[in-house]
Every structure is written in C-alpha cells, then in structure tokens.
MDAnalysis code that builds the backbone (N, CA, C; Angstrom):
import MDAnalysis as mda
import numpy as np

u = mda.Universe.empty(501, n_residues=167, atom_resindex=np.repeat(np.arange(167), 3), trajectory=True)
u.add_TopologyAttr("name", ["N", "CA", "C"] * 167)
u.add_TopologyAttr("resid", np.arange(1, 168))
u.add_TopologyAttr("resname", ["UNK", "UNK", "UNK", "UNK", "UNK", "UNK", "UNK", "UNK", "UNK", "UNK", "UNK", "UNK", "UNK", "UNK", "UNK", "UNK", "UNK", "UNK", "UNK", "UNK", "UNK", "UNK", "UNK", "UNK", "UNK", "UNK", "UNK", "UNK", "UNK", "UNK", "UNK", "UNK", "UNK", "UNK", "UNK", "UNK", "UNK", "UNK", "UNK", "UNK", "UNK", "UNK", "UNK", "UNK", "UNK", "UNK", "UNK", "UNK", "UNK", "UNK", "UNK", "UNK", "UNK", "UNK", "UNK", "UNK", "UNK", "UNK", "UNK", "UNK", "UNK", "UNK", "UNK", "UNK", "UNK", "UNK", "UNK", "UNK", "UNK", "UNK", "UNK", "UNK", "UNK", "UNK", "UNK", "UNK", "UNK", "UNK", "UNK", "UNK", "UNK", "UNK", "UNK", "UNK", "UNK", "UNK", "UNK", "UNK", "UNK", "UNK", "UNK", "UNK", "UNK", "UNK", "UNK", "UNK", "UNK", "UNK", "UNK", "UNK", "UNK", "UNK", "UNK", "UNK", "UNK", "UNK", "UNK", "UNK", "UNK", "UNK", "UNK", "UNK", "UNK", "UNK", "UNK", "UNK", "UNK", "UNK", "UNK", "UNK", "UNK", "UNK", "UNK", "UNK", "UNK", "UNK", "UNK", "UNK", "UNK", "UNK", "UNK", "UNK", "UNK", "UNK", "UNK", "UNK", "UNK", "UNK", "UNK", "UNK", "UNK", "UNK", "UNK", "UNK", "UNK", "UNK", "UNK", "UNK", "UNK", "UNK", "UNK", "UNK", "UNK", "UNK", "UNK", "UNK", "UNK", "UNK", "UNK", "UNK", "UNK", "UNK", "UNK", "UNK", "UNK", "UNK", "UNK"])
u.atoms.positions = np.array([
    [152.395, 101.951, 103.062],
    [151.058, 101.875, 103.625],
    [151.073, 101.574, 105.117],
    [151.918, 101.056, 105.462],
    [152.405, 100.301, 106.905],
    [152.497, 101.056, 108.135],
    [153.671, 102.661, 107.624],
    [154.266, 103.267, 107.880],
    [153.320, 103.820, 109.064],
    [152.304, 104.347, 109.181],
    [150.997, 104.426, 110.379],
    [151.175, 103.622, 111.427],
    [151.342, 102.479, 111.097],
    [151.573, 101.376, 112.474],
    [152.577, 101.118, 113.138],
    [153.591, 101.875, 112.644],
    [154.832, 101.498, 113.470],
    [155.291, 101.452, 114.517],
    [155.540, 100.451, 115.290],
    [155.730, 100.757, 116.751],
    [153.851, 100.292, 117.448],
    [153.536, 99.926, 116.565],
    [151.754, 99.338, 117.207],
    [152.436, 98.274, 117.915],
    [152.005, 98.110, 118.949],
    [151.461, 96.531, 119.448],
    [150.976, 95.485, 118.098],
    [151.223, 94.454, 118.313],
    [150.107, 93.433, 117.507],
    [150.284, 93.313, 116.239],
    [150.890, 94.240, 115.683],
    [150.793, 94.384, 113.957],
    [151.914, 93.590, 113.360],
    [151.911, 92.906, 112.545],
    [152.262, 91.953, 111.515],
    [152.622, 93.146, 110.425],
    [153.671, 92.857, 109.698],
    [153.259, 93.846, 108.675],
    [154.928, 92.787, 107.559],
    [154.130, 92.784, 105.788],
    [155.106, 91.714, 104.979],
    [155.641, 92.517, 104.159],
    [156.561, 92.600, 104.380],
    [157.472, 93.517, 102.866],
    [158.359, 92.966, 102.199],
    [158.051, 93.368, 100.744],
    [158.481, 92.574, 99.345],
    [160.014, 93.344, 99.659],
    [161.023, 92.829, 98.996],
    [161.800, 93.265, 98.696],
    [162.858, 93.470, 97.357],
    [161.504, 92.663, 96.161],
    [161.427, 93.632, 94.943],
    [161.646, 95.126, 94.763],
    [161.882, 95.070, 93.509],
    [161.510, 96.094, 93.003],
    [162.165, 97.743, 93.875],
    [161.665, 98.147, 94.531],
    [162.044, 99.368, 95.482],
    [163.331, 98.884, 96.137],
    [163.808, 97.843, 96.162],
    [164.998, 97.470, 97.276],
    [166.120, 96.906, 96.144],
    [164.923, 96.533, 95.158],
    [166.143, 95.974, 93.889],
    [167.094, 94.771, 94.487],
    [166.132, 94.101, 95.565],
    [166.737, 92.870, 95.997],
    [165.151, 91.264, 95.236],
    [165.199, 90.499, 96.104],
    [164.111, 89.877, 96.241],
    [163.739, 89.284, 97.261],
    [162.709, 88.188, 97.393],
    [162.129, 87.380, 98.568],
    [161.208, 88.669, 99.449],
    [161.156, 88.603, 101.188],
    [160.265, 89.614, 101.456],
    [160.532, 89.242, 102.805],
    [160.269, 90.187, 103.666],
    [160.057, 89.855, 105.517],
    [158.987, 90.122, 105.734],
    [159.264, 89.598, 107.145],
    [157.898, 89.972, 108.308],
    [158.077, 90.170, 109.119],
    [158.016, 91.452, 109.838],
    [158.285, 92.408, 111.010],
    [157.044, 92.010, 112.197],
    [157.408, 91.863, 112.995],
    [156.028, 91.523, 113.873],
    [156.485, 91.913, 115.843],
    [155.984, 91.474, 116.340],
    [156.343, 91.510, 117.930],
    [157.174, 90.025, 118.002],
    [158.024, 90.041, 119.037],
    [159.285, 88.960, 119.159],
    [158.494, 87.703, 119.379],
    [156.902, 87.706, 119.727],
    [156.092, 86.329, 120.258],
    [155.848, 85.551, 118.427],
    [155.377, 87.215, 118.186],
    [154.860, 86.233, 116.724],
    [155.900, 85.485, 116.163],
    [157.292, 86.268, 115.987],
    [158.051, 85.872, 115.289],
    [158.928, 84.934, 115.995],
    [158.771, 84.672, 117.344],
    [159.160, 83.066, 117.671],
    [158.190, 82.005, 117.476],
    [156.491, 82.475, 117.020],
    [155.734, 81.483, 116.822],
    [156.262, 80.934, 115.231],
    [156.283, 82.209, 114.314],
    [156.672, 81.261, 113.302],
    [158.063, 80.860, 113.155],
    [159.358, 81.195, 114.137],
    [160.361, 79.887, 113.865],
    [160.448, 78.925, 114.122],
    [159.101, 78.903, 115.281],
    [159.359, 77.500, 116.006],
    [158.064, 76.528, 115.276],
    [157.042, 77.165, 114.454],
    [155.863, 76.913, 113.864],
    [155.803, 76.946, 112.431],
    [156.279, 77.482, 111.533],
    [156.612, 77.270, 110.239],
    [157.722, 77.308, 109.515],
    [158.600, 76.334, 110.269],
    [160.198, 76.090, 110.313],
    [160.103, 75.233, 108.502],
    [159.409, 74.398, 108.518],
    [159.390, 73.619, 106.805],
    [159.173, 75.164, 105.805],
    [158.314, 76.011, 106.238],
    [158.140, 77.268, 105.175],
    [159.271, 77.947, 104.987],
    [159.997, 78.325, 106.556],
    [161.023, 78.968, 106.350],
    [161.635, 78.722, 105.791],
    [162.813, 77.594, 105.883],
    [163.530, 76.622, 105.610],
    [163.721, 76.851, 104.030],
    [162.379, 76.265, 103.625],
    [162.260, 76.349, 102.252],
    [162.479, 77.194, 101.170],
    [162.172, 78.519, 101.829],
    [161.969, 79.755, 101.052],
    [162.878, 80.664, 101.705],
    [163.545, 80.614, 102.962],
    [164.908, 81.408, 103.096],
    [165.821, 81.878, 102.257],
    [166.252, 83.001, 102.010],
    [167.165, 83.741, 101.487],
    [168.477, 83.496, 101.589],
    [169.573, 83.354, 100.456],
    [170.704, 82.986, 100.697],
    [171.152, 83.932, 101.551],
    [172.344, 83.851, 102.254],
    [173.407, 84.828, 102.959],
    [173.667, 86.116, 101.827],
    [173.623, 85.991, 101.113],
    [173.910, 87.170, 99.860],
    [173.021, 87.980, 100.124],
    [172.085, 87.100, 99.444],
    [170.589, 87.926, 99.641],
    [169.910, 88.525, 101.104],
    [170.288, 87.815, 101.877],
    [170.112, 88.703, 103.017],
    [170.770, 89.624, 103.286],
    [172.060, 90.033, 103.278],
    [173.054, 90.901, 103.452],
    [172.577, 91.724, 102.334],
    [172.421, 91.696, 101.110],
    [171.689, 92.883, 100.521],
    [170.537, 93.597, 100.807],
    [169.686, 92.830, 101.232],
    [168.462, 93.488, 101.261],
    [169.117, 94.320, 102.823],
    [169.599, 93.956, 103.787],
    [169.856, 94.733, 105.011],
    [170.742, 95.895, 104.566],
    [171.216, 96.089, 103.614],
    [172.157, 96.979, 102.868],
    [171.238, 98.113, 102.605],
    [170.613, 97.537, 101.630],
    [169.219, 97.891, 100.841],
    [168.435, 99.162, 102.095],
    [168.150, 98.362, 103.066],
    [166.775, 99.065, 103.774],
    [168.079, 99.881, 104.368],
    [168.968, 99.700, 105.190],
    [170.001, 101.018, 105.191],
    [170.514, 102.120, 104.626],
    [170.088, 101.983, 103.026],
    [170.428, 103.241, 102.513],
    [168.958, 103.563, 101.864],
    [168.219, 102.972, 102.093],
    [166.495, 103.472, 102.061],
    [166.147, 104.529, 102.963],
    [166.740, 104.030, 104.409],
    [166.645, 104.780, 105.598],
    [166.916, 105.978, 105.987],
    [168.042, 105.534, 105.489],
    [169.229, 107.278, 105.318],
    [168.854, 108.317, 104.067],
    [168.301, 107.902, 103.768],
    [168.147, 108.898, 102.284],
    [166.928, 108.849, 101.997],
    [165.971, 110.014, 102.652],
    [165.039, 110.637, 102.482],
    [164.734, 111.922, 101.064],
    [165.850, 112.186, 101.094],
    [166.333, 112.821, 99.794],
    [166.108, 112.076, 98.229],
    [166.646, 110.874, 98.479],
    [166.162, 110.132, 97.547],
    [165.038, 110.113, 96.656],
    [163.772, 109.675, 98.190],
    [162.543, 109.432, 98.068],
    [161.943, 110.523, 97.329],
    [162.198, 111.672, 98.166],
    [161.500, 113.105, 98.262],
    [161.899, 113.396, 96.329],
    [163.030, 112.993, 95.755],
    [163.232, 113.475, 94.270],
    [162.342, 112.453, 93.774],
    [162.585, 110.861, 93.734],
    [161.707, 110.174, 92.945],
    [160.174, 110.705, 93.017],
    [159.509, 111.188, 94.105],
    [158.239, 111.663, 93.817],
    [158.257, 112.764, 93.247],
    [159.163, 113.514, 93.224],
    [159.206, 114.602, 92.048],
    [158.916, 114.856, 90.748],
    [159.834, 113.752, 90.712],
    [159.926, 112.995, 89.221],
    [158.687, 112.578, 88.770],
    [157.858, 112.088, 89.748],
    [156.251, 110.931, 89.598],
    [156.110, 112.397, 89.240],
    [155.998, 113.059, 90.184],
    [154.432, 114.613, 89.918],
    [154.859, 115.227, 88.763],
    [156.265, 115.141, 88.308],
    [156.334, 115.570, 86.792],
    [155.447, 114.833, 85.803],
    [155.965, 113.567, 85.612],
    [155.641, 112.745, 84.923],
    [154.013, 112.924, 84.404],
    [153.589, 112.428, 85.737],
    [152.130, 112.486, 86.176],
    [151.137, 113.679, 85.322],
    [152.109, 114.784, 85.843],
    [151.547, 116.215, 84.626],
    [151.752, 116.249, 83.499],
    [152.830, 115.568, 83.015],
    [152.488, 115.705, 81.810],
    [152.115, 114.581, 80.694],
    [152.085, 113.150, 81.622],
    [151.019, 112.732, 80.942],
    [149.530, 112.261, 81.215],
    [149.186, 113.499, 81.848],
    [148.107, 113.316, 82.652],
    [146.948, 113.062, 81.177],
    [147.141, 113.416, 80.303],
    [146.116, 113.097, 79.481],
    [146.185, 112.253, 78.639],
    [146.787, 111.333, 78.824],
    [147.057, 110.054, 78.383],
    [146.739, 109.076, 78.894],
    [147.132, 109.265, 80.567],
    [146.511, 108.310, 81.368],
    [145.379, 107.786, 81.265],
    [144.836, 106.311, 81.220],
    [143.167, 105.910, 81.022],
    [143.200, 105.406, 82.130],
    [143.601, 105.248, 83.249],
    [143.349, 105.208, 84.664],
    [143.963, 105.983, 85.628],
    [143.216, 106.109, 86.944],
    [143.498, 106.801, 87.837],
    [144.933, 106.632, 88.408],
    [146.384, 107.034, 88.473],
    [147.593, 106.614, 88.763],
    [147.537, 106.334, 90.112],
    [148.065, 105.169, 90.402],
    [148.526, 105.181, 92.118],
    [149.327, 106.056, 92.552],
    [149.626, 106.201, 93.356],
    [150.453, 107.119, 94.427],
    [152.141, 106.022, 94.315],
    [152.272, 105.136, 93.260],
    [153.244, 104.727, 93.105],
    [154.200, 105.587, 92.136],
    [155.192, 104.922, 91.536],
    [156.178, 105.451, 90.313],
    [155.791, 104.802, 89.326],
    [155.089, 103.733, 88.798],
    [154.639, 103.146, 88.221],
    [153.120, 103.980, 87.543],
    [153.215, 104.627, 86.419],
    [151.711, 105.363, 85.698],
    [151.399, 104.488, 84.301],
    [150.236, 103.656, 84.867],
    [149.466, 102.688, 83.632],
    [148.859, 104.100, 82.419],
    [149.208, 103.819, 81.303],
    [148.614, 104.552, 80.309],
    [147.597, 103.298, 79.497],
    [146.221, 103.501, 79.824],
    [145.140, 102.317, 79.483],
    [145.328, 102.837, 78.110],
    [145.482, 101.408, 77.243],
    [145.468, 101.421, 75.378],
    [144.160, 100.901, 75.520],
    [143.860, 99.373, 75.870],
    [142.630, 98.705, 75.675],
    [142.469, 97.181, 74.806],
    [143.209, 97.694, 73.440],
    [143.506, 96.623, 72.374],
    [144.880, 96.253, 72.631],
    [144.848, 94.976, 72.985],
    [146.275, 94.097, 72.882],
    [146.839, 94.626, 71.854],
    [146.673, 94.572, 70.837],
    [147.695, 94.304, 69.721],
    [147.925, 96.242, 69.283],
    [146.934, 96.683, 69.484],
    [147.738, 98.197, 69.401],
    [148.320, 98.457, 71.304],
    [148.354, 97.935, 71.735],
    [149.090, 98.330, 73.200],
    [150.722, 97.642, 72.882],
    [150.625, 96.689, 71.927],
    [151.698, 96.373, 71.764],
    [152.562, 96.595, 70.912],
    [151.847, 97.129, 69.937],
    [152.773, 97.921, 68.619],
    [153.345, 99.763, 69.311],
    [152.477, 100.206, 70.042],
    [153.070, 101.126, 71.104],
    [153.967, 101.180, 71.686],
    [154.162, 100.101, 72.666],
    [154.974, 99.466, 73.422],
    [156.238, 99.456, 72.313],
    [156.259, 98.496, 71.186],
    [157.082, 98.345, 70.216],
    [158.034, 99.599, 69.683],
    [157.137, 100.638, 69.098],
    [157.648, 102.272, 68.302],
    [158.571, 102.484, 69.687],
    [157.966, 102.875, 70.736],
    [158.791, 103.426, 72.064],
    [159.728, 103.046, 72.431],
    [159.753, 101.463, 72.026],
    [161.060, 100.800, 72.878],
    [162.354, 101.559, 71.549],
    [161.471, 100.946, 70.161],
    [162.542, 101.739, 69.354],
    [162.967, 103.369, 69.103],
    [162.495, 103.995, 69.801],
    [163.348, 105.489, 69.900],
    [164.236, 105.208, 71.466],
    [164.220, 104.040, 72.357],
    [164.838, 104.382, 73.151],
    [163.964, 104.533, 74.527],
    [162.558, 104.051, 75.013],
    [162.197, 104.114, 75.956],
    [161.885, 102.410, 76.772],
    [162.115, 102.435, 77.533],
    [161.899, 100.996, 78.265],
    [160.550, 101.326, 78.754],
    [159.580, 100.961, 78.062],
    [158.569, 100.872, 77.830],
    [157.547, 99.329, 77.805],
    [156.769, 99.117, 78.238],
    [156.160, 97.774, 78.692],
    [155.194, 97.375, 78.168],
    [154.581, 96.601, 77.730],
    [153.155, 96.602, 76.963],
    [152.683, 95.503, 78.070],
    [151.753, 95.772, 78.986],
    [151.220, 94.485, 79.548],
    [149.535, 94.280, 79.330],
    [148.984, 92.992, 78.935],
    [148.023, 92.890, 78.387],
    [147.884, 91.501, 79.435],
    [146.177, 91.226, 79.037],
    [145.845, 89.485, 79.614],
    [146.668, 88.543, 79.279],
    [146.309, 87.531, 80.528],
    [145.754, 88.032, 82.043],
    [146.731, 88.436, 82.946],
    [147.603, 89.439, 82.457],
    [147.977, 89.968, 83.770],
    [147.290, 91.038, 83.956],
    [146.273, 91.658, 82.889],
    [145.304, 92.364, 83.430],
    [144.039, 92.218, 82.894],
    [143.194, 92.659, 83.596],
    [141.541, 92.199, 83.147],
    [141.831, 92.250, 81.375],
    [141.012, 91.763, 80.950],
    [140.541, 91.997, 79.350],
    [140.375, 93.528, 78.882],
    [141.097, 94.072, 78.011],
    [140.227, 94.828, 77.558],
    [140.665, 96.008, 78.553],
    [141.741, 96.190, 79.082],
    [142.558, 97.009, 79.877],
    [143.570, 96.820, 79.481],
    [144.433, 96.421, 78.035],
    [145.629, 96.365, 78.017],
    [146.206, 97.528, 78.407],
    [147.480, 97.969, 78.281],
    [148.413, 99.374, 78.926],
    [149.924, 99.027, 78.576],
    [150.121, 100.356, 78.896],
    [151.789, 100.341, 78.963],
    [151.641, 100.836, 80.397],
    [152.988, 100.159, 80.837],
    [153.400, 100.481, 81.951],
    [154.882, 101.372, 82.202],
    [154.709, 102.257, 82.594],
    [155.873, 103.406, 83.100],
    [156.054, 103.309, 84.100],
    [157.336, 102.807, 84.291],
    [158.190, 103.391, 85.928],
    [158.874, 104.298, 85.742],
    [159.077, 105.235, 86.628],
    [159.580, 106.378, 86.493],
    [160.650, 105.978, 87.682],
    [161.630, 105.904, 87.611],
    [163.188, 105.937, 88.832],
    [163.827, 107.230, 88.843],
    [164.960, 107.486, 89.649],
    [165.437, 108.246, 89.871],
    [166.616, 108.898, 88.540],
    [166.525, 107.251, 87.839],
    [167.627, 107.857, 86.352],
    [166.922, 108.496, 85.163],
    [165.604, 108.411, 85.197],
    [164.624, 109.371, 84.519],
    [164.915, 110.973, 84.897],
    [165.125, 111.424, 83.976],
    [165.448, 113.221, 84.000],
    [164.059, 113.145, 83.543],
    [163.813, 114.947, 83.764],
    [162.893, 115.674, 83.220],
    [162.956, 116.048, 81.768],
    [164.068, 115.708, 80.934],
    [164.088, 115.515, 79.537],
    [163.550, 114.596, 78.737],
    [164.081, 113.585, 79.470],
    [163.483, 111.962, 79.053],
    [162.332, 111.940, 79.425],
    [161.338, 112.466, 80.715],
    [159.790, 112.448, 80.914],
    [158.814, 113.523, 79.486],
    [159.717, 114.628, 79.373],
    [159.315, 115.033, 78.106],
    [159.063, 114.692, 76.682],
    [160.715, 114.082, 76.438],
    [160.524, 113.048, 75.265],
    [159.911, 111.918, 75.169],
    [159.715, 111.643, 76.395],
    [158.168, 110.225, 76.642],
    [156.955, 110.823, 75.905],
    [156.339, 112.111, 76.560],
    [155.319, 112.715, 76.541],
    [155.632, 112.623, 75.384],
    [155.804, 113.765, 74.118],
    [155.941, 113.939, 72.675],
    [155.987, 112.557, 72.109],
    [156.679, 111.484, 72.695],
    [156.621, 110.619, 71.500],
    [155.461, 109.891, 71.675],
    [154.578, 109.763, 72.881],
    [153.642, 109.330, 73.067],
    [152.255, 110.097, 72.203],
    [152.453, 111.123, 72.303],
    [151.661, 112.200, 71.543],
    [151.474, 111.928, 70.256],
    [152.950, 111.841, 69.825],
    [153.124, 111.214, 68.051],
    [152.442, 109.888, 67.951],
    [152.432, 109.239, 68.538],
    [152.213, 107.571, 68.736],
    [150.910, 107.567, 68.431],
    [150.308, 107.842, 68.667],
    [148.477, 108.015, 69.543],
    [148.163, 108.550, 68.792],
    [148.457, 109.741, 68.343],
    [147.491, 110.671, 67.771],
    [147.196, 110.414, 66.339],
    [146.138, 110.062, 65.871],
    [145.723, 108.934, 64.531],
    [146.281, 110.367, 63.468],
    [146.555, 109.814, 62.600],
    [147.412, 110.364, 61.262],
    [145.956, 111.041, 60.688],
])
C-alpha cells in the first residue's frame, strides 16, 4: 500500500514482518530526523521490543530476496487469480487483493466441521470464527503461497464443492 510514497518527504511508513517475510516483529522507515527522534525519544519502547541479532539478520535477508525476485511475486499473484476463479463462487466476501481468500460459512460450528473434512483429505485449511471475526461471519481462511500448484487449487475447489453442497 506504501509503495506510492516512496522516496516522499515526511512519510513514516510500519512494516510487519510476519507472514510475507516469514520472519517477525516490524520496522519503521521514515526520514533520518524522525528516526533519530525515536532513538533518542522512545529508547524504553525500543529497548523493549527490539529484535534479537538473529532476527534482525533474517528479516534483512528476507527483504533482500523480496527485492530481487519480482518473479516470485508476479507467480504468487497468479496463483491468487487462479484460485480466486475458481472459487469465485464460494467466496461470501469480496477477496482482498491479498493471497489470503475468506470463504464466508456464517455458523461456527458448520465453519468448523468444514474446516475439519478439508484438513482431513489433506488441505491446511483454517476455520476462523468469534471474535476474531464479527459474529455471524465465521469462514475459512485460504492462503494461497507459492507451494500451492494449480492441482491442489483444483482439488480445493472440488472438495469444497463436495463439502457444501447439501446431500
């Protein structure tokens, strides 16, 4: 989302380094004023919540081969716009522009017996329900990565099909 401002004057900008970096903790990129205001100004925060030497050296690893490999990126969204098509009619919400496609169930307890059948043929499959999401929006959650083939997005689809579709 950031990616627009780069090189702005003035801009602050915090990145996780979950998940997409497959590290943890997060930075903050800013102009050299800000970021001597907060070493010299929220030195107890830093301090506190600093990243081991490990963990820093990974994540700088991390955004180095993020950098270099545009190729990467360009397949994982591939993969999404597959995905995306073919379970576009499953989806009960609008998908982000992430790798991540919520399929809205609604009922906890059938979002979770879903979740359940899937994991047992073999899909890492998520059931997340309240409150990590409103009421009454339970879902499964799909990430789609780069070790997802277009076989395995298929056999998602079909078994999801089987799943759902009342006897």
């Amino acid at each position: 989302l950031a990616e627009a401002l780069a090189g702005q004057p003035n801009v602050i900008t915090l990145h996780t380094c979950g998940k997409a970096l497959g590290c943890e903790g997060a930075l903050i990129c800013a102009p050299r004023v800000a970021i001597d205001f907060l070493v010299n100004r929220a030195r107890p925060f830093i301090f506190s919540t600093a990243p081991s030497p490990l963990v820093a050296h990974m994540v700088r690893k991390a955004i180095g081969l993020v950098a270099s490999h545009d190729d990467w990126r360009e397949d994982l969204f591939a993969r999404v716009a597959e995905a995306r098509s073919l379970l576009a009619p499953r989806l009960g919400a609008a998908p982000s522009d992430t790798q991540i496609l919520p399929v809205i169930i609604g009922d906890d307890a059938r979002t979770m017996r879903i979740a359940s059948a899937l994991q047992r043929q073999g899909f890492d499959i998520r059931g997340i329900r309240p409150p990590t999401v409103p009421q009454g929006t339970a879902r499964l959650r799909i990430s789609i990565t780069r070790n997802v083939t277009k076989g395995d997005i298929g056999a998602l689809s079909e078994s999801l099909d089987r799943i759902m579709t009342p006897a």
